[in-house]
C-alpha positions in Angstrom: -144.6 145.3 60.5 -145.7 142.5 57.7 -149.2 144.0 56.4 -151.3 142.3 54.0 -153.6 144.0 51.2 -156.6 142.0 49.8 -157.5 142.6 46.4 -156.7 143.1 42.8 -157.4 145.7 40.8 -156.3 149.8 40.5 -157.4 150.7 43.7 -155.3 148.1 45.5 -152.3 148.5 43.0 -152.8 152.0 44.5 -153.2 151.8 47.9 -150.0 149.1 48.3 -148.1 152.0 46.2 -148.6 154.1 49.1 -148.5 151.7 51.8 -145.0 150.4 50.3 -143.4 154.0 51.3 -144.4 154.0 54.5 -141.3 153.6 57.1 -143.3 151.4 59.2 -143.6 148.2 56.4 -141.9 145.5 56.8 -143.0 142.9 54.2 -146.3 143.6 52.1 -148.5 140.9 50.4 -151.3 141.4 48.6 -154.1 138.7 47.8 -154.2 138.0 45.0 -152.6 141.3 43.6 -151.5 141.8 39.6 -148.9 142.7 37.6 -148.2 146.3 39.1 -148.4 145.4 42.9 -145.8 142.7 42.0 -143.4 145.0 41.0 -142.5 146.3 44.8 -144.8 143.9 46.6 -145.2 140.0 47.3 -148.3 138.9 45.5 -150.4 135.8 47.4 -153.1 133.8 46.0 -154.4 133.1 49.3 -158.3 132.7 48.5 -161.2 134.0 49.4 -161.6 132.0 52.6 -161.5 133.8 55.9 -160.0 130.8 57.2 -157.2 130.9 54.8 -156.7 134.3 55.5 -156.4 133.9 59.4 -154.0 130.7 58.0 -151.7 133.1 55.8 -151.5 135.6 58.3 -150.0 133.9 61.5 -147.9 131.6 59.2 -146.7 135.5 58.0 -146.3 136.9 61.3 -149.1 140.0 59.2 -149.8 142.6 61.9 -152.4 144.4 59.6 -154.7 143.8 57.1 -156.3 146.1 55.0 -158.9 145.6 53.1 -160.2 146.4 49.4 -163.1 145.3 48.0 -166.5 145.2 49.5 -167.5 141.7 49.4 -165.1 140.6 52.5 -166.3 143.5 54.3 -169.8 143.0 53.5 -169.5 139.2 54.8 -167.7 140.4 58.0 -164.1 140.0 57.5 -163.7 142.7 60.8 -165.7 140.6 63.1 -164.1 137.6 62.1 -160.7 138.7 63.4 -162.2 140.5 66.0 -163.6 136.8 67.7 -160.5 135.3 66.7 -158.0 134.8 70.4 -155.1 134.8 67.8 -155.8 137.4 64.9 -157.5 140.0 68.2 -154.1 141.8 68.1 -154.0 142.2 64.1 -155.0 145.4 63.0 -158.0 145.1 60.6 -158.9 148.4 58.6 -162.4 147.2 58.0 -165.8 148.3 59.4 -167.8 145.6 61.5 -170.3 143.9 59.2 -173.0 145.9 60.5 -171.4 149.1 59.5 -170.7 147.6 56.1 -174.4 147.3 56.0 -174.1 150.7 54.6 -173.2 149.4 51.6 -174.0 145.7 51.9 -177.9 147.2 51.9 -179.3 150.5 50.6 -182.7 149.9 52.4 -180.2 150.2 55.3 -178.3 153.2 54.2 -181.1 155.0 53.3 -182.8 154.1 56.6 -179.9 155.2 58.8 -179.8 158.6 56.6 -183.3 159.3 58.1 -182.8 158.5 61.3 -179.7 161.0 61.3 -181.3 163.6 59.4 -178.8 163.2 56.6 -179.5 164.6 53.0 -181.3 162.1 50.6 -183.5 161.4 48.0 -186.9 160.6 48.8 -187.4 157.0 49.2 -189.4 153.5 49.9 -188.5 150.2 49.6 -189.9 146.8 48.0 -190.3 143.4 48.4 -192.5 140.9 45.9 -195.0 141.0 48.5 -195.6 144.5 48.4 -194.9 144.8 44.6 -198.6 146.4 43.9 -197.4 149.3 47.0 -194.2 149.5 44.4 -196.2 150.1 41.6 -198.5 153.0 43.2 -195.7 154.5 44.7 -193.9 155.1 41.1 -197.2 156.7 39.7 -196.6 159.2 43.0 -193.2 160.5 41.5 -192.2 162.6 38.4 -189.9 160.6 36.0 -187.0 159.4 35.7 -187.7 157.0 38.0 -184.6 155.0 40.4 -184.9 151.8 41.0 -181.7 150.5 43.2 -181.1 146.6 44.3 -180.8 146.3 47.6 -178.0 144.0 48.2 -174.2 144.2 46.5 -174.5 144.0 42.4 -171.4 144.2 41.3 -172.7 148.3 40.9 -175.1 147.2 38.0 -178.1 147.1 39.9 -179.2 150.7 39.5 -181.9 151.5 36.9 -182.6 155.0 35.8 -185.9 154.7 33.9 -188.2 157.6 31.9 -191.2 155.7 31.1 -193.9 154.4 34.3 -194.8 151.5 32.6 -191.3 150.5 31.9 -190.3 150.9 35.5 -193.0 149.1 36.6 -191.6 146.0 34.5 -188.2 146.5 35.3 -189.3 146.6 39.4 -191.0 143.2 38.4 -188.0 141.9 36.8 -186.1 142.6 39.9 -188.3 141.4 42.6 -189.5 138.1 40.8 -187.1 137.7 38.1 -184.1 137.6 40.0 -182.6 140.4 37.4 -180.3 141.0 39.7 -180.2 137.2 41.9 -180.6 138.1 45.8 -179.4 141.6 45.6 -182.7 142.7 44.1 -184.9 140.5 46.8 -185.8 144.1 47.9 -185.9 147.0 45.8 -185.4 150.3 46.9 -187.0 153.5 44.4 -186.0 156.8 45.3 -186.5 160.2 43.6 -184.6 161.0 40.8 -181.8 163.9 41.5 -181.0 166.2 38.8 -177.3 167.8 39.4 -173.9 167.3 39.1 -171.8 164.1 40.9 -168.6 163.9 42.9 -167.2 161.7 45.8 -165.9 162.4 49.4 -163.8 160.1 51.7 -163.1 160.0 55.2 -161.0 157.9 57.2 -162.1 157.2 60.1 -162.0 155.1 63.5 -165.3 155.6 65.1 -164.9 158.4 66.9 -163.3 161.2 65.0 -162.4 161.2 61.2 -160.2 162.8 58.7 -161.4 164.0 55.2 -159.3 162.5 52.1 -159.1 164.8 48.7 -162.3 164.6 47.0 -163.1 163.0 43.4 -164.8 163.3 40.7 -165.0 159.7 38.1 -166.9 158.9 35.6 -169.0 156.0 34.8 -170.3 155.9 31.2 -167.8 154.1 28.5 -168.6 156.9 25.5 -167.4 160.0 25.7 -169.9 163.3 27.0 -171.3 160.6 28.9 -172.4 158.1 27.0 -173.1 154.3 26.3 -173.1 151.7 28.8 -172.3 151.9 32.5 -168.8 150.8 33.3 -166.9 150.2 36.4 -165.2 153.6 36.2 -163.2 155.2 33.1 -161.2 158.0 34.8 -161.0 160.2 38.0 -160.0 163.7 38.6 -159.2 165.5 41.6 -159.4 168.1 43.4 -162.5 169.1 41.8 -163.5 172.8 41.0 -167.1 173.0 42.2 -166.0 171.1 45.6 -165.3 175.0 47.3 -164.9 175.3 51.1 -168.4 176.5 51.1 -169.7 172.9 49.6 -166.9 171.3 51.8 -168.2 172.4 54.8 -171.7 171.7 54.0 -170.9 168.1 53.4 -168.9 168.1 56.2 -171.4 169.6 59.0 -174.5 168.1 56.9 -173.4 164.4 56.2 -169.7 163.1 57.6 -170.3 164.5 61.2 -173.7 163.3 61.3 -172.6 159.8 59.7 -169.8 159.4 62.5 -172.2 160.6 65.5 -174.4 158.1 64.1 -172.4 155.1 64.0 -170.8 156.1 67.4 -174.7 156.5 69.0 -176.2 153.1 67.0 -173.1 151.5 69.1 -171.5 150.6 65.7 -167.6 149.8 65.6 -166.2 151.7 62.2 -162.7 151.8 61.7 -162.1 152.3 58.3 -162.9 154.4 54.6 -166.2 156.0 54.3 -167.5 156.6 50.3 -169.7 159.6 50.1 -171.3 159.5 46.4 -172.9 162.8 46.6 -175.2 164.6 43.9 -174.2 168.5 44.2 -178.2 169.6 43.2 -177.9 173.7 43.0 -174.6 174.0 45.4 -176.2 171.8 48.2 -174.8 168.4 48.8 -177.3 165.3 48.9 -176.3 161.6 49.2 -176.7 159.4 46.4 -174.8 156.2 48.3 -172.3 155.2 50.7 -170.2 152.6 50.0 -167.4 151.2 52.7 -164.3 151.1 51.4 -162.2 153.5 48.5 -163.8 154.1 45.3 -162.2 153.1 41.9 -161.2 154.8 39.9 -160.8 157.2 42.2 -158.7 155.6 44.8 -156.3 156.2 41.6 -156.2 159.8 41.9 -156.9 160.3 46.2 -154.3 158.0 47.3 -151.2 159.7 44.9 -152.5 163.1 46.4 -151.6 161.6 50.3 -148.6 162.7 50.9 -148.4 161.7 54.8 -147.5 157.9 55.6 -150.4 156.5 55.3 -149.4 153.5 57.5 -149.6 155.9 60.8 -153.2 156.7 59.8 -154.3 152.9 60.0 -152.0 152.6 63.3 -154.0 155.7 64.3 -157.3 154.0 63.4 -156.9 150.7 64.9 -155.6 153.3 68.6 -158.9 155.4 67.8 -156.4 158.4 68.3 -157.2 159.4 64.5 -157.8 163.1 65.4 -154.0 163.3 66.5 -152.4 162.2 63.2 -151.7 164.9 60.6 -153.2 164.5 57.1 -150.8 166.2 54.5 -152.5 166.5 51.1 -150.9 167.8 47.7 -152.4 170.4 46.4 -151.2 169.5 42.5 -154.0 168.5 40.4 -153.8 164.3 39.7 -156.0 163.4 36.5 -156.6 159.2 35.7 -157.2 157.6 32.6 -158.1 154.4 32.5 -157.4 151.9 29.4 -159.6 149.1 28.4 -160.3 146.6 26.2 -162.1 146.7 23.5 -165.7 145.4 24.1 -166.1 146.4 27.7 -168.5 146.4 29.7 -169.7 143.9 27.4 -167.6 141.3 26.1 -164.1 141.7 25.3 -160.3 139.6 24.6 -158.0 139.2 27.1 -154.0 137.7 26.5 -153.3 140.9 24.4 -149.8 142.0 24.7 -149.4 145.3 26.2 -146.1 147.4 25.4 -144.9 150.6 25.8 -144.1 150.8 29.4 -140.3 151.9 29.3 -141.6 155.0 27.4 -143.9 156.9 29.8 -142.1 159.5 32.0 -143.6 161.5 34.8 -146.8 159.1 35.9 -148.1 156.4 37.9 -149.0 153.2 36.1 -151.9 151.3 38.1 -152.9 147.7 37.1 -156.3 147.1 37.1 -156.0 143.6 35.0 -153.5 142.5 33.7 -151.1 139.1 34.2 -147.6 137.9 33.0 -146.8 134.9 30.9 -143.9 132.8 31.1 -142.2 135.2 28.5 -142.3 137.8 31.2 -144.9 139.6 28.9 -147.1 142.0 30.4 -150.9 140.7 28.8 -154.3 142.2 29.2 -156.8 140.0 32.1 -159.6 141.8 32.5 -162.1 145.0 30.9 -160.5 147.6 32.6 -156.1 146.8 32.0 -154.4 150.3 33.2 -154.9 153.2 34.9 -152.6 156.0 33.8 -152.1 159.0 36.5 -150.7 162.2 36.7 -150.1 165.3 38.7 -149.9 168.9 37.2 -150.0 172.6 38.9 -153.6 172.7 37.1 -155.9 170.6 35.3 -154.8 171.3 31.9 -151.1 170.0 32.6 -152.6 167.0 34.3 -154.6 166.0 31.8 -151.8 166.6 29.0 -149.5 165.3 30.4 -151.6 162.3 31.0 -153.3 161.6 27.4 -149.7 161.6 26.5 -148.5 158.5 28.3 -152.0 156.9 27.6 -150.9 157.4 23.8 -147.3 155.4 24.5 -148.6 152.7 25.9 -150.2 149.7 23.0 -152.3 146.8 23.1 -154.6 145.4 20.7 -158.2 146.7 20.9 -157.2 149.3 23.6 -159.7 151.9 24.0 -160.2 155.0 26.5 -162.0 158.1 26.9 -160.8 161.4 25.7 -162.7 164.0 27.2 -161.8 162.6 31.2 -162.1 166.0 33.5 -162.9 168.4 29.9 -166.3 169.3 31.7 -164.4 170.5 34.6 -162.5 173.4 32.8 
């Protein structure tokens, strides 16, 4: 079947890796894809458009779609097909837009966590008219204090903040500053958890589910942590502290409640589920859900599937999920991501990247990058590259992984060096 990928970056130079092997493709296009999809794939610049979607994919005979990013989901991308008579047969892994509400809103999310008894920080939310309820309620709670946007912010609209009187600004900012534009119309502050992060995944189509390899990424651009948030600087998995104890708490705790919950709020999910969880003393509370695959991580998950991953959607879009077999590699798969120099802030882009033909044994994701009419491969974006590889254990991951990084050159090029070192 012709199946079309929307989206750009690592994750979907990823996911169309995989999606490429499978024995049921026919022709796959990606919207708008880069650099790396366009090596097996046919890259589309079809817009952002619903309309020009539904346009592309009868012209293309496309039988599924699967989608990347949040913002399509978030606007409703699934229900648009679904009220479509001629996309109603396409296969759209995509959450309706109320089930993307779980990451589309975090008033929402943390609202539907309470109502299903799922594991959470403490919580209230804020609008400017009860910005003086928002105030009291931060002199309630011990600092750091949270302060989330409500709506999508590109994943800068999260404030951790030590002193009151700073968080009270920065709530003001939000609520009648437009910090963050419409996103941060309502504010959601919720008690500050002190442990260590990971991320789960499940697949599922409403009604049963499977659990992808688990991840751990991390966020800040300086090494130990430090600097500026980014969108994601590498990605290990499996990781250690994730034992089957932890699993199954997450699992009997959080996923099984989240699925009973959609099912019983009559809410059509067929699709990923992101699980950012906090790991506070070896019991699992969730920080977030987001609706679709994490990246960096998707980097690191996806390699580690080593069933056809075109089945699973098939078996989605049937809601026969729990009768497809989920074969997982148990070799460790460590990510580095290259950027430019600059990011997050501001960077170059149209540097020359070279080095390719000389990295052996890895996967080479493009996050943003283009070609000139030289047929050079040139940096487009903050984050270029993701480099990923597998080894029996961590250590020969990440070796063998900082060693490609080091073979591949562009001007300004910068990573992180100490991606997974906590984990050993």
């Amino acid at each position: 079947m012709n199946i079309l990928l929307i989206g750009q970056g690592g994750r979907e130079n990823a996911i169309a890796e995989k999606i490429v092997r499978s024995k049921r493709t026919g022709r796959l296009f990606v919207s708008p894809g880069n650099c790396g999809t366009a090596e097996f794939a046919n890259n589309a610049a079809i817009g952002d458009s619903f309309e020009a979607i539904r346009d592309f994919v009868i012209a293309n005979k496309v039988k599924m779609v699967v989608v990347g990013p949040e913002q399509p989901l978030v606007d409703g991308i699934a229900d648009f097909f679904a009220d479509d008579r001629a996309l109603k047969d396409v296969i759209v892994i995509a959450p309706s837009q109320k089930g993307a509400m779980l990451e589309g809103s975090k008033d929402f999310a943390k609202a539907f966590m309470e109502r299903n008894h799922i594991p959470t920080a403490r919580y209230q939310s804020f609008t400017k008219a009860t910005f003086d309820d928002g105030a009291a309620f931060l002199q309630t709670m011990t600092p750091p204090f949270v302060l989330k946007a409500d709506g999508l912010a590109s994943g800068k609209g999260v404030l951790i903040i030590n002193d009151l009187e700073e968080a009270k600004a920065e709530l003001k900012s939000m609520l009648f500053d437009g910090k963050f534009g419409s996103a941060g119309g309502k504010v959601v502050i919720e008690e500050f958890l002190q442990g260590i992060e990971c991320s789960m995944f499940v697949l599922t189509d409403g009604k049963s589910y499977k659990i992808l390899p688990e991840a751990k990424d991390y966020k800040r651009i300086g090494e130990q942590d430090t600097g500026l948030n980014t969108g994601g600087m590498g990605s290990v998995s499996p990781v250690k502290f994730v034992t089957k104890e932890f699993r199954d708490k997450v699992e009997q705790r959080i996923i099984k409640p989240t699925i009973e919950g959609l099912r019983n709020e009559q809410i059509d999910y067929r699709g990923f589920i992101f699980i950012g969880l906090m790991n506070v003393g070896g019991e699992p509370y969730v920080i977030e859900y987001n609706v679709r695959m994490g990246d960096p991580e998707t980097e690191v998950v996806f390699p580690r599937i080593k069933s056809d991953i075109v089945e699973a959607f098939e078996a989605v879009s049937k809601q026969k999920l729990d009768k497809y077999e989920l074969e997982i590699d148990s070799r460790y798969a460590v990510c580095v991501m290259m950027v430019s120099k600059g990011y997050p802030q501001a960077y170059e882009k149209g540097k020359v990247i070279t080095g390719f033909e000389n990295t052996e044994d890895c996967l080479l994701f493009h996050a943003g990058t283009m070609e000139n009419e030289d047929g050079d491969v040139l940096t487009n974006g903050g984050r270029v590259l993701a480099v990923t590889c597998f080894g029996n254990n961590q250590y020969d991951a990440m070796d063998k992984c900082y060693r490609n990084v080091g073979r591949i050159k562009f001007e300004g090029a910068y990573y992180r060096r100490d991606i997974g070192k906590d984990l050993l």
